[in-house]
C-alpha positions in Angstrom: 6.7 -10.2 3.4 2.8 -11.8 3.3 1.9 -13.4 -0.2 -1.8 -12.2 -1.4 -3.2 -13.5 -5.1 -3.9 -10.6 -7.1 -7.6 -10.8 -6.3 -9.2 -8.8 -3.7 -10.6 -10.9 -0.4 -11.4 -9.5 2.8 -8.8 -11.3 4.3 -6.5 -9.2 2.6 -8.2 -5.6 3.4 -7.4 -6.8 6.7 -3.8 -7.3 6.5 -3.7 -3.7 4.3 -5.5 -2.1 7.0 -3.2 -4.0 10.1 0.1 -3.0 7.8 -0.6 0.5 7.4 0.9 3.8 9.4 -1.8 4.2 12.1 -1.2 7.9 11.7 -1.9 7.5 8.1 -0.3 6.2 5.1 1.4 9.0 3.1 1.8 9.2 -0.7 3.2 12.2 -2.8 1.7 11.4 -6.6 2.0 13.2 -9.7 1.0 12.5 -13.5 -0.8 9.5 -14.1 -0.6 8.1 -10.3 -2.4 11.5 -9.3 -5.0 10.8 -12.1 -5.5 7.3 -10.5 -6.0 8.2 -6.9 -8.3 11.0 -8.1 -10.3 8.7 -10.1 -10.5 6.2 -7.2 -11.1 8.4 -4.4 -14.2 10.3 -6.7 -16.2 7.7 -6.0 -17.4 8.4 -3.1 -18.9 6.0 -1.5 -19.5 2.4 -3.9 -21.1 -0.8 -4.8 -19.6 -2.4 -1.4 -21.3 0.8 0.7 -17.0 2.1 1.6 -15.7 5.4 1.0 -11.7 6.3 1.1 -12.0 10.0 1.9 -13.4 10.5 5.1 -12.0 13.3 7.1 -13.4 12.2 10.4 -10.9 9.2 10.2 -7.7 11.5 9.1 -8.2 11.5 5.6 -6.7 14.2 3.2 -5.9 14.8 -0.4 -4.8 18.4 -1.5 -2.7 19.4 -5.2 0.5 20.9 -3.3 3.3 22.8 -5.5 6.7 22.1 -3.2 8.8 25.1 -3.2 11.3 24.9 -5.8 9.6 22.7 -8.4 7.2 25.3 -9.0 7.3 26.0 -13.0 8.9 23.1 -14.0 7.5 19.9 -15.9 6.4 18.0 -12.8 3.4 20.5 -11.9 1.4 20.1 -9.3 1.5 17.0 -6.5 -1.4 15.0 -4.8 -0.7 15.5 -1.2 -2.1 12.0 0.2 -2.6 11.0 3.9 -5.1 8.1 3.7 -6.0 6.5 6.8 -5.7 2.7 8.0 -9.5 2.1 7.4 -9.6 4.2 4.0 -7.0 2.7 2.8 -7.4 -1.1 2.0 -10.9 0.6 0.1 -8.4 3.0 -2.0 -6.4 -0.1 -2.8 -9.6 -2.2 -3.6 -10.8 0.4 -6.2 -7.4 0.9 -7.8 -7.2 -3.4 -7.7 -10.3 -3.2 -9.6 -10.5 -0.6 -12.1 -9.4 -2.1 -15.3 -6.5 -0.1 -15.7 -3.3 -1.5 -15.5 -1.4 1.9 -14.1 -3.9 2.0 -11.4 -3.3 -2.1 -10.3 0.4 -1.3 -10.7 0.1 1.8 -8.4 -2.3 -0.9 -5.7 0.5 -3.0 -5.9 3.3 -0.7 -5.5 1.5 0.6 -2.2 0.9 -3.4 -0.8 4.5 -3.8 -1.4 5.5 -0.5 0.8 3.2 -2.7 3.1 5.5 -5.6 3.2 2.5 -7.3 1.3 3.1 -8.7 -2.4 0.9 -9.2 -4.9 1.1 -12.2 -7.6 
């Protein structure tokens, strides 16, 4: 597992983007994760001129209701499939919101990486 400071450098967008699924990193988020993501990803494109939702590159987020589930508490899922170069900007944004859910959720998706945050 690579170390990383919790501070975001290019160096480690890099590693992000070299770690990830080349057909795309998968996520399956409800509740406050979902809010997150959505939050993050509603950007559009920011300050450092990047966007994380670019269907060109294999980008998709859709609210899915698995069979089964549907009518109980959990509700509807965010269906994510964020590609290798979308995705060290999703975790940027989430690093650098100011919400402490959202950096938990950046880390927890470094760590499926192999990558840990301290």
């Amino acid at each position: 597992m690579k170390t990383f400071s919790f501070a975001w450098t290019a160096k480690l967008g890099t590693e992000i983007a070299r770690a990830a699924p080349k057909a795309g990193f998968r996520m399956s988020l409800v509740a406050d994760e979902r809010q997150r993501v959505i939050a993050a990803v509603n950007q559009g494109i920011d300050a450092y001129l990047e966007a994380c939702f670019v269907p060109g590159r294999g980008d998709s987020f859709r609210f899915h209701t698995p069979k089964g589930i549907r009518g109980k508490i959990s509700g509807p899922r965010l269906e994510c499939k964020v590609s290798p170069k979308s995705l060290p900007v999703l975790v940027r944004r989430l690093m650098e919101s100011d919400d402490e859910k959202a950096e938990s959720l950046a880390s927890d998706i470094c760590q499926t990486l192999e990558i840990e945050l301290i």
